[in-house]
C-alpha positions in Angstrom: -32.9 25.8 41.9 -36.2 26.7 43.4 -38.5 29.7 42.6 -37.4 31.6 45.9 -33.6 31.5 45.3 -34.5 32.1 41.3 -35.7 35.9 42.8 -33.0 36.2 45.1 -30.1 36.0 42.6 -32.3 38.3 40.4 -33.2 40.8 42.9 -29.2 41.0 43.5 -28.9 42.0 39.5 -28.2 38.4 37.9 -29.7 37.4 34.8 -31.3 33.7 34.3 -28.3 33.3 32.0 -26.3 33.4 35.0 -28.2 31.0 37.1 -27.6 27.1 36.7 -31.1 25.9 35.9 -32.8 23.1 33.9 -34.6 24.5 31.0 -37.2 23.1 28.3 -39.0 25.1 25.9 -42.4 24.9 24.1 -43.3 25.6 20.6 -46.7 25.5 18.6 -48.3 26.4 15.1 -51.6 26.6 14.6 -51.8 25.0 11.3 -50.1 22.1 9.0 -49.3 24.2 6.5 -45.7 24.0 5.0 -44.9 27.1 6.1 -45.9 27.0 9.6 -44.1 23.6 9.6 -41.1 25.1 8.6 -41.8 27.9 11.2 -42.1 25.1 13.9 -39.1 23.3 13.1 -37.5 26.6 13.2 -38.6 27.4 16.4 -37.5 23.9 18.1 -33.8 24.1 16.6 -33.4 28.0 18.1 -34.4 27.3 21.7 -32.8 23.7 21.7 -29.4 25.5 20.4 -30.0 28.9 22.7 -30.4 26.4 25.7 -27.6 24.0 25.3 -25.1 26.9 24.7 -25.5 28.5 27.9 -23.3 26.3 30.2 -25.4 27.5 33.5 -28.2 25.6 31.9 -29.7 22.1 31.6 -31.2 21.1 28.3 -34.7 19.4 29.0 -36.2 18.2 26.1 -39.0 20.1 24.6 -42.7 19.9 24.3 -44.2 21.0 20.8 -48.2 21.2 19.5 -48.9 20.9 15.6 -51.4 22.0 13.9 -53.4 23.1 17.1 -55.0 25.3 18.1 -54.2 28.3 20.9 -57.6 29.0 22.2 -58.3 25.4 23.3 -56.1 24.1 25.5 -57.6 20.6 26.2 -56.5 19.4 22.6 -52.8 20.5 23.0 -51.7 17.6 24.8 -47.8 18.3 24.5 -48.9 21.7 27.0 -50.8 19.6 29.2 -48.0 17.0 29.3 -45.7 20.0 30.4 -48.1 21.2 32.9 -48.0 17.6 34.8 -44.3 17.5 34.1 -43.9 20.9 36.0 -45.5 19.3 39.1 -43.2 16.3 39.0 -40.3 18.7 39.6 -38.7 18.0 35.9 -37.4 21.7 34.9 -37.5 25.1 36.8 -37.8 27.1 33.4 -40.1 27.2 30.4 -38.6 29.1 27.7 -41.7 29.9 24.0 -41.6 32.5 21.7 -44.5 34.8 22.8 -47.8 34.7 24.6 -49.5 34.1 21.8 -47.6 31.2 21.1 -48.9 30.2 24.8 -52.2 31.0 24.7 -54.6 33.7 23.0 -56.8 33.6 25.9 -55.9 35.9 28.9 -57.6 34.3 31.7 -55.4 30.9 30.7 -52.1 32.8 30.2 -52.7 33.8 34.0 -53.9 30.3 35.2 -51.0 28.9 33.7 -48.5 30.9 34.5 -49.9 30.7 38.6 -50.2 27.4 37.9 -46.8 27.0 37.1 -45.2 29.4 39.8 -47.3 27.1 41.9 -44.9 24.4 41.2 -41.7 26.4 41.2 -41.5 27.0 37.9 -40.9 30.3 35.7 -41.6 31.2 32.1 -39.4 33.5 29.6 -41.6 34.4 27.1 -39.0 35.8 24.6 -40.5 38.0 22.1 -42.3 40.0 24.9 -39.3 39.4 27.0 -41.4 38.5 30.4 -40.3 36.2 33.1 -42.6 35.4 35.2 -40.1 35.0 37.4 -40.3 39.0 38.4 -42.8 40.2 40.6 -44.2 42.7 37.9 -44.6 39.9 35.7 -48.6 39.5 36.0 -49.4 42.9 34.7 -47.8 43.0 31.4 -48.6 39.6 31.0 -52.4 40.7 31.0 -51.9 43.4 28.7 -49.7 41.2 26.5 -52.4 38.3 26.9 -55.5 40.6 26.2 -53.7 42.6 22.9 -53.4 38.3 21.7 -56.8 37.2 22.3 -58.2 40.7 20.9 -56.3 40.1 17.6 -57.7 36.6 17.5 -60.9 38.5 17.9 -60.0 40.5 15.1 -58.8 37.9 13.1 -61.6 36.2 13.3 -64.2 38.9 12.5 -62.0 39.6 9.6 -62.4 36.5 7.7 -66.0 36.4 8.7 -66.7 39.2 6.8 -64.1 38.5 3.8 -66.7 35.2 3.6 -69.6 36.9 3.5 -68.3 39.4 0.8 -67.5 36.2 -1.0 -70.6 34.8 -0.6 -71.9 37.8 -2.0 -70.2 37.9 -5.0 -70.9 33.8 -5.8 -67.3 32.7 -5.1 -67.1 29.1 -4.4 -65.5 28.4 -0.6 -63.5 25.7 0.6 -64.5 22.4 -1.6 -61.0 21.1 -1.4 -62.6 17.9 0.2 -65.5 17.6 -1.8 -65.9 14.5 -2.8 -66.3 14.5 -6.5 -64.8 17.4 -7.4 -61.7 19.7 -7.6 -60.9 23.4 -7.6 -60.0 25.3 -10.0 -56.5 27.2 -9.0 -57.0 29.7 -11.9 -60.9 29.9 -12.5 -61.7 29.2 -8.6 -64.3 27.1 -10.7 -65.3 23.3 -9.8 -64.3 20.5 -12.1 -65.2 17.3 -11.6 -63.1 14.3 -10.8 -64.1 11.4 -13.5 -64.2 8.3 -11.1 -65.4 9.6 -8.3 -68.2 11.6 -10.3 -69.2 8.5 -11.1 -69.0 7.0 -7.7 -71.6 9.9 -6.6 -73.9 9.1 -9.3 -73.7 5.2 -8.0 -74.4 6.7 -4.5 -77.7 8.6 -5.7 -78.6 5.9 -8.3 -78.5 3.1 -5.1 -80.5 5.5 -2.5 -83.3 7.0 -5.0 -83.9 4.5 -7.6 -83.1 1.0 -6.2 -84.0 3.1 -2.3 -81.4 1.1 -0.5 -80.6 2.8 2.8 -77.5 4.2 3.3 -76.3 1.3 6.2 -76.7 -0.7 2.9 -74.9 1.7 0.4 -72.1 2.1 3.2 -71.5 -1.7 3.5 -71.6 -1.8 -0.8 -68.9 0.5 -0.9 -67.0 -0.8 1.8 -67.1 -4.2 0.2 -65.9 -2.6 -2.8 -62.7 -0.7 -1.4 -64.4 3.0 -2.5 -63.3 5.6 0.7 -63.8 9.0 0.7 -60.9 12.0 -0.2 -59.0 11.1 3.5 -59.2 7.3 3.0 -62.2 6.9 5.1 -65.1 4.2 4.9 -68.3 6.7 4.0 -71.0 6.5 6.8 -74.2 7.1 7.0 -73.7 10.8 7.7 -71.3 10.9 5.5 -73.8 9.9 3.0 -76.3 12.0 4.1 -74.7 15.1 4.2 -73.6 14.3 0.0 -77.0 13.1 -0.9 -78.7 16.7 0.9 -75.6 18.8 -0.8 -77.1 20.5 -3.7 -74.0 21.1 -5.4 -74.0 18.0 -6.7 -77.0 19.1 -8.7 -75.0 22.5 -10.7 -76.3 24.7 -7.6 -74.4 27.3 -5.4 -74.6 26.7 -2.2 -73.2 28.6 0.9 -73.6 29.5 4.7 -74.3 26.0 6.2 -72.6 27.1 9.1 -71.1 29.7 11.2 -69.2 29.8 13.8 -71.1 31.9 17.3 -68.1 32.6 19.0 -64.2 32.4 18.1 -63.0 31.4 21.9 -65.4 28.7 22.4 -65.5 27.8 18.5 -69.1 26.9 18.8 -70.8 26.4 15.8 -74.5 27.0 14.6 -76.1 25.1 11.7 -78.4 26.2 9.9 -81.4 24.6 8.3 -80.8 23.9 4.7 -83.7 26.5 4.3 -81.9 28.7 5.1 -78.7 28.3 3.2 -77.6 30.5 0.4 -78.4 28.4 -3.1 -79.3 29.2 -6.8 -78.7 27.4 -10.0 -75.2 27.7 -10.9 -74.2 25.3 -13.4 -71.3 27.3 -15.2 -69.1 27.4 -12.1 -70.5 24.0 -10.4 -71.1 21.6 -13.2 -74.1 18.9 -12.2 -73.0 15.1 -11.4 -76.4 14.0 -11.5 -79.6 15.3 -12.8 -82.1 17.9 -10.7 -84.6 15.3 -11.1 -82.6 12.1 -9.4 -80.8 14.9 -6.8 -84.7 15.6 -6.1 -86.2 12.4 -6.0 -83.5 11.5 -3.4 -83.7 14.0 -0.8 -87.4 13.4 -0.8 -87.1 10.1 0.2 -84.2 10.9 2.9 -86.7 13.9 3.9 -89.4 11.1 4.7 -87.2 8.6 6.1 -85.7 11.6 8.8 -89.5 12.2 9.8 -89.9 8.4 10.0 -87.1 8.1 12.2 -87.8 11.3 14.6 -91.1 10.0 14.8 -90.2 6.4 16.0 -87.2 8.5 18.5 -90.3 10.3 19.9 -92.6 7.1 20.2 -89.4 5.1 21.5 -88.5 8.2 24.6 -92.2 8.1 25.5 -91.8 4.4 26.2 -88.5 4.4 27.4 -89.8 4.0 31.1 -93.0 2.5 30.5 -91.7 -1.0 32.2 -90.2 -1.8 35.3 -86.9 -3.0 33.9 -87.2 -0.7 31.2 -83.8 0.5 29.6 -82.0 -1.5 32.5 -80.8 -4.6 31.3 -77.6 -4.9 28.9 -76.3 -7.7 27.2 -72.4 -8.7 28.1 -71.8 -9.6 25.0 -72.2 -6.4 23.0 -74.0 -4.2 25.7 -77.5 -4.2 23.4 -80.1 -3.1 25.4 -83.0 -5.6 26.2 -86.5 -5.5 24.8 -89.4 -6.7 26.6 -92.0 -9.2 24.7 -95.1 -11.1 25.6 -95.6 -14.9 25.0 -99.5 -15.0 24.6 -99.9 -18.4 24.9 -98.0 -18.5 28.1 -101.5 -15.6 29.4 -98.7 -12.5 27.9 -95.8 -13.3 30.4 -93.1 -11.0 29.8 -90.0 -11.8 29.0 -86.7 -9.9 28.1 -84.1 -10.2 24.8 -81.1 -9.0 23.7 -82.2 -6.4 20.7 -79.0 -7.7 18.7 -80.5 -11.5 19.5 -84.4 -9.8 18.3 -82.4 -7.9 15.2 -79.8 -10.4 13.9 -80.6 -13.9 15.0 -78.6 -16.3 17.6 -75.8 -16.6 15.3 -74.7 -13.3 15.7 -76.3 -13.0 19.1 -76.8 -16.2 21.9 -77.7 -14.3 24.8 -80.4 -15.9 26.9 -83.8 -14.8 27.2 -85.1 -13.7 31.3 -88.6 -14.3 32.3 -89.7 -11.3 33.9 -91.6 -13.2 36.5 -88.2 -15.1 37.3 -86.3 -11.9 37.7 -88.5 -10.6 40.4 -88.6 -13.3 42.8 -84.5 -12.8 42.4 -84.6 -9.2 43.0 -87.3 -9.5 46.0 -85.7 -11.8 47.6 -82.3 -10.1 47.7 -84.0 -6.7 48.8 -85.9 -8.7 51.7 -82.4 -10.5 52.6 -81.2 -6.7 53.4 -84.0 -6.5 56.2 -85.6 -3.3 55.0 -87.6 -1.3 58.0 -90.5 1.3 56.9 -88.0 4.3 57.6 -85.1 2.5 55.1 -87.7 2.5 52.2 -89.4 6.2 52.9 -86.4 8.3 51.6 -86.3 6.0 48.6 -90.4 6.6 47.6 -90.8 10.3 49.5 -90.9 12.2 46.8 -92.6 9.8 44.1 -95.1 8.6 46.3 -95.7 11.7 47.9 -96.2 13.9 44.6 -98.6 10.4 43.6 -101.1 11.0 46.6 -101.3 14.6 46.5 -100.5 16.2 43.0 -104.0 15.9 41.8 -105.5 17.7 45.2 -102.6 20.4 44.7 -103.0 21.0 41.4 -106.4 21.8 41.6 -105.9 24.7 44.7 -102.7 26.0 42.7 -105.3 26.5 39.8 -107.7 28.4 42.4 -105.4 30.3 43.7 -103.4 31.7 40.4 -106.9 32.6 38.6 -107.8 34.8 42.0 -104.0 36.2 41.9 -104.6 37.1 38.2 -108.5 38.4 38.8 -106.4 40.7 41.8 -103.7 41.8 39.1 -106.5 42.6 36.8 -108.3 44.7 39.4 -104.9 46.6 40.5 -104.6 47.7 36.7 -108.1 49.4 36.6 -107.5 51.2 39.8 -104.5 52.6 38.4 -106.3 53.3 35.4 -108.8 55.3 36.9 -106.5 57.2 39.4 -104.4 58.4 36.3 -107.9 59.8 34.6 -108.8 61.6 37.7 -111.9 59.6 38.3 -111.0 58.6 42.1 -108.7 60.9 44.4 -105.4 59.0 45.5 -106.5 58.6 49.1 -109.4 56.3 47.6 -106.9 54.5 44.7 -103.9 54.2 48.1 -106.8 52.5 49.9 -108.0 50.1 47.5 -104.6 49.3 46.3 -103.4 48.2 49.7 -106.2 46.4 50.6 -105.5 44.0 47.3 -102.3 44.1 47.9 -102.5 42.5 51.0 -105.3 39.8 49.0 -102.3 39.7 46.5 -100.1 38.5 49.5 -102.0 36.2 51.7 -102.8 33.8 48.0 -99.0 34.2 47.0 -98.2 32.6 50.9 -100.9 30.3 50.2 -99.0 29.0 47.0 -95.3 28.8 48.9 -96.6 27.0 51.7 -98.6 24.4 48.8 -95.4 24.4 47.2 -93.2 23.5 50.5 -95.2 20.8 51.8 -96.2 17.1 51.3 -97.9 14.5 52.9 -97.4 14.1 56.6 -94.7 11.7 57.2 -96.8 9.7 60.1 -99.4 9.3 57.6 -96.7 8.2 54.7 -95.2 5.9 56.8 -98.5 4.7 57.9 -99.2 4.1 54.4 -96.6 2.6 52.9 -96.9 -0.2 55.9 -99.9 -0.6 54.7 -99.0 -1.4 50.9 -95.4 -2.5 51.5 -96.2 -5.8 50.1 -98.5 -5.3 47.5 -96.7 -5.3 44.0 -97.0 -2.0 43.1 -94.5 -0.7 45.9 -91.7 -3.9 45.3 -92.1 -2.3 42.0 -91.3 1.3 43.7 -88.5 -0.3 45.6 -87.1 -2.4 42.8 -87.1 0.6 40.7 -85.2 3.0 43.3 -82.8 0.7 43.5 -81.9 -1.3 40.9 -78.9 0.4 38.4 -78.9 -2.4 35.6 -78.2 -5.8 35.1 -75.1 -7.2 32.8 -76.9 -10.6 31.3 -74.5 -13.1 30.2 -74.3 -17.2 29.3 -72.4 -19.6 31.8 -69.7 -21.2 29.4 -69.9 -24.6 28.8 -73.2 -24.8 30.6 -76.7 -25.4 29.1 -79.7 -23.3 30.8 -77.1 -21.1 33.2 -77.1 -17.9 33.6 -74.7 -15.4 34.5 -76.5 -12.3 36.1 -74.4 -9.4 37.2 -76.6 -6.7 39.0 -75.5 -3.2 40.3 -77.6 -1.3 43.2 -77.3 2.2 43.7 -78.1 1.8 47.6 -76.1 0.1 50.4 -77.2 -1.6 52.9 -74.5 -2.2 56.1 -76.4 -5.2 57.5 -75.5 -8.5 54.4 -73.6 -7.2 51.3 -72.8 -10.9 50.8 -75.7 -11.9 49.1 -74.0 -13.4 46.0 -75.8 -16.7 45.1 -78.0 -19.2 42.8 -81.4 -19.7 41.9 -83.2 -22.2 40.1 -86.3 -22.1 38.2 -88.3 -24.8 36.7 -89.7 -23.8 33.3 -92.6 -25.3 31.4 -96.3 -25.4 31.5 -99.0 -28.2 32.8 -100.3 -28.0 28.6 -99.8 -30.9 26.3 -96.6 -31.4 25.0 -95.1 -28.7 26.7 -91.6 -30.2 28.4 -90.3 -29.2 32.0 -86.7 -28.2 32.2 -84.9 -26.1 35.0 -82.7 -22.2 34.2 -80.1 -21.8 36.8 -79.2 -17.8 37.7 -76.0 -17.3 39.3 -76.2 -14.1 40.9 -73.5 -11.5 41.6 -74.5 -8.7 43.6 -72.7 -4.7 43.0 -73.4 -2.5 45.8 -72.8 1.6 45.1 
């Protein structure tokens, strides 16, 4: 039965019991609690039983969230599975507990429910008894919807501040999956857990004493079977996070986190100078010494400034070659590294970093001459019979800000230090019109006349802003320099997305290139093909031998 006939038969004083439809019903909890599970299974068994005993009605099985959630709807994947199901025509009737039950947020109740009408299908929310079904449905299904997402609100700013009157008042949070210790049920008080005490004294002993690093100290306990509380393999962040905790040490230690806002559940970190910790050794007994606990986070301290230093060095470079960050290895989709052979006069060439890291056993992926790979490239761009105006909209804008930034800059700077000089002046008029010194015919004078200064440079800027080189003179230019190397390198760079590197099987010194354009070209897409290269040197003792490319070309 569709929606229209659904508000006939009800505008003529029917109920829905009366009305032969197919029904399903949703139920969620927002925990995995016993109790809530208890509460879920209790839901499912009541609508499943209310549906199949009205004899008007179709049972269609049910859709039902655990432990989820009601303010994010993307993670509830039973809803969204009912949502598609409703636009495949599957049941005309949604039957859930409450709004709440639906969703906490009022804008999504809404979208839903439109969505839903949308597709011919109605929702009886029970406990509020609305069916959307009934024209009046939308407004007290927004007043319904906003009293749930306000008591979330309320909810939430409730336990905030039970937390913080905890925090004040030392009582240990959480710490159920604390590796290394237990709570307490009586004295709220830490204990520690023998063996995996001593696992977290291993863990500290490894990292500040011996200094392995913690890939290392990951693959030791790995190799010996030791997993965290939820049967995990420990990572490095794992690892981290239990080597900065300083709880492990005897010491209190609180507000790590909070979360910004309860819809979007977005959570700020703090820095661990600002957490809440004191020594605290009577409720939080100390797995290893203050000494070890501070000879360790000094060294992970060091080794974090290493590494943000080497991220920095690495983003600054990250472009400094032409086929920079664009070349991936089939194999494991490493990135390649550019390195110069000196003897060969500091030809680049380009290596898998898992070949540069680990060694051909792990990785075989063939080296590329950078010389090689753009003769390949150059001559597939020339095959696609480029013109002056094809190449412009790809090197406008970089070859345009090239030529002129430096000239720009330098009037922008002219022009802002007279705008600010102007500004300056403006503020001593007024200055001296609200002492009295000059009447306001003199300060309404002056002031316009620098306001009209104040005008003209701020034009001046828009139009320096607005404007490039001429395009006649670009294109004249870039006739000019098409062929030097400097502008294939332009054009190579526009349009080349990344090359997939890979071996030929079964065939020595072939290579299997795979490279994607981001620009089309109507004229010759088939420009698939091989190209061989003899390699070697006219030096003693150095051996010619040829490297075959296949090339396959990917067109955006």
């Amino acid at each position: 039965m569709d929606l229209y006939q659904i508000r006939q038969n009800l505008a003529l004083g029917k109920t829905l019991d009366q009305l032969s439809l197919r029904v399903t019903d949703y139920a969620r909890v927002s925990t995995d609690h016993k109790e809530q599970k208890k509460s879920l299974q209790n839901q499912i068994e009541h609508f499943k039983d209310y549906i199949l005993s009205n004899p008007n009605w179709t049972y269609i099985e049910g859709y039902v969230d655990a432990g989820i959630t009601g303010t994010s709807d993307i993670k509830r994947d039973q809803f969204m599975k009912m949502i598609e199901d409703a636009k495949q025509d599957k049941f005309d009737l949604i039957i859930t507990k409450e709004i709440s039950r639906f969703s906490r947020n009022t804008l999504d109740s809404i979208k839903y429910t439109r969505e839903l009408l949308k597709d011919g299908v109605a929702v009886l929310f029970v406990n509020d008894n609305i069916n959307t079904a009934l024209p009046d449905s939308e407004l007290r299904l927004t007043i319904m919807a906003s009293m749930a997402q306000d008591e979330i609100r309320r909810l939430s700013e409730r336990v905030k501040f039970g937390m913080n009157r905890a925090m004040e008042k030392g009582e240990i949070l959480g710490n159920n999956h604390l590796y290394g210790y237990q709570k307490n049920k009586v004295t709220k008080n830490l204990e520690q857990i023998p063996a995996e005490a001593e696992v977290v004294k291993y863990i500290y002993e490894l990292y500040g004493i011996r200094e392995y690093s913690l890939s290392k100290i990951s693959k030791i306990l790995k190799q010996r079977h030791i997993q965290t509380k939820e049967n995990k393999n420990f990572c490095v962040s794992t690892l981290s996070r239990m080597i900065e905790n300083p709880k492990y040490k005897g010491y209190y230690c609180a507000r790590k986190s909070e979360i910004v806002d309860y819809m979007t559940k977005k959570v700020k970190y703090f820095k661990n100078t600002e957490w809440i910790v004191y020594e605290n050794k009577q409720k939080i007994p100390p797995i290893v010494s203050e000494e070890l606990w501070k000879r360790a986070n000094r060294r992970l301290e060091e080794r974090k400034e290493a590494f943000a230093k080497r991220k920095k060095t690495k983003k600054i470079y990250k472009n400094r070659y032409l086929y920079s960050a664009k070349i991936f290895c089939k194999n494991d989709q490493s990135i390649f590294h550019r390195r110069e052979f000196r003897k060969i006069g500091k030809e680049g060439s380009w290596l898998c970093s898992t070949y540069l890291k680990e060694g051909k056993k792990i990785c075989d992926s063939p080296n590329l001459r950078e010389n090689e790979l753009n003769e390949i490239l150059k001559d597939i761009i020339e095959k696609w019979e480029l013109n002056v105006l094809e190449v412009i909209p790809l090197l406008m804008e970089n070859y345009s800000k090239m030529e002129n930034r430096k000239e720009e800059n330098q009037k922008v700077r002219e022009l802002k230090k007279r705008e600010a000089k102007i500004l300056s002046k403006k503020e001593k008029l007024l200055d001296l019109s609200l002492e009295k010194l000059i009447s306001n015919r003199e300060f309404q004078r002056k002031n316009e006349s620098l306001s009209q200064e104040e005008k003209k440079i701020k034009e001046r800027l828009k139009r320096i802003e607005n404007q490039g080189m001429d395009k006649d003179l670009l294109i004249k230019k870039i006739e000019e320099e098409l062929k030097t190397e400097e502008i294939w390198n332009e054009i190579i760079s526009s349009v080349l997305e990344k090359i997939v590197v890979s071996k030929i099987e079964n065939q020595k010194d072939k290579v299997l290139l795979e490279i994607y354009f981001n620009y089309r070209e109507s004229k010759n897409q088939n420009l698939n093909r091989t190209y061989n290269f003899p390699r070697g040197y006219d030096t003693k003792g150095t051996r010619r031998y040829q490297m075959t490319y296949q090339v396959n070309c990917f067109y955006k």
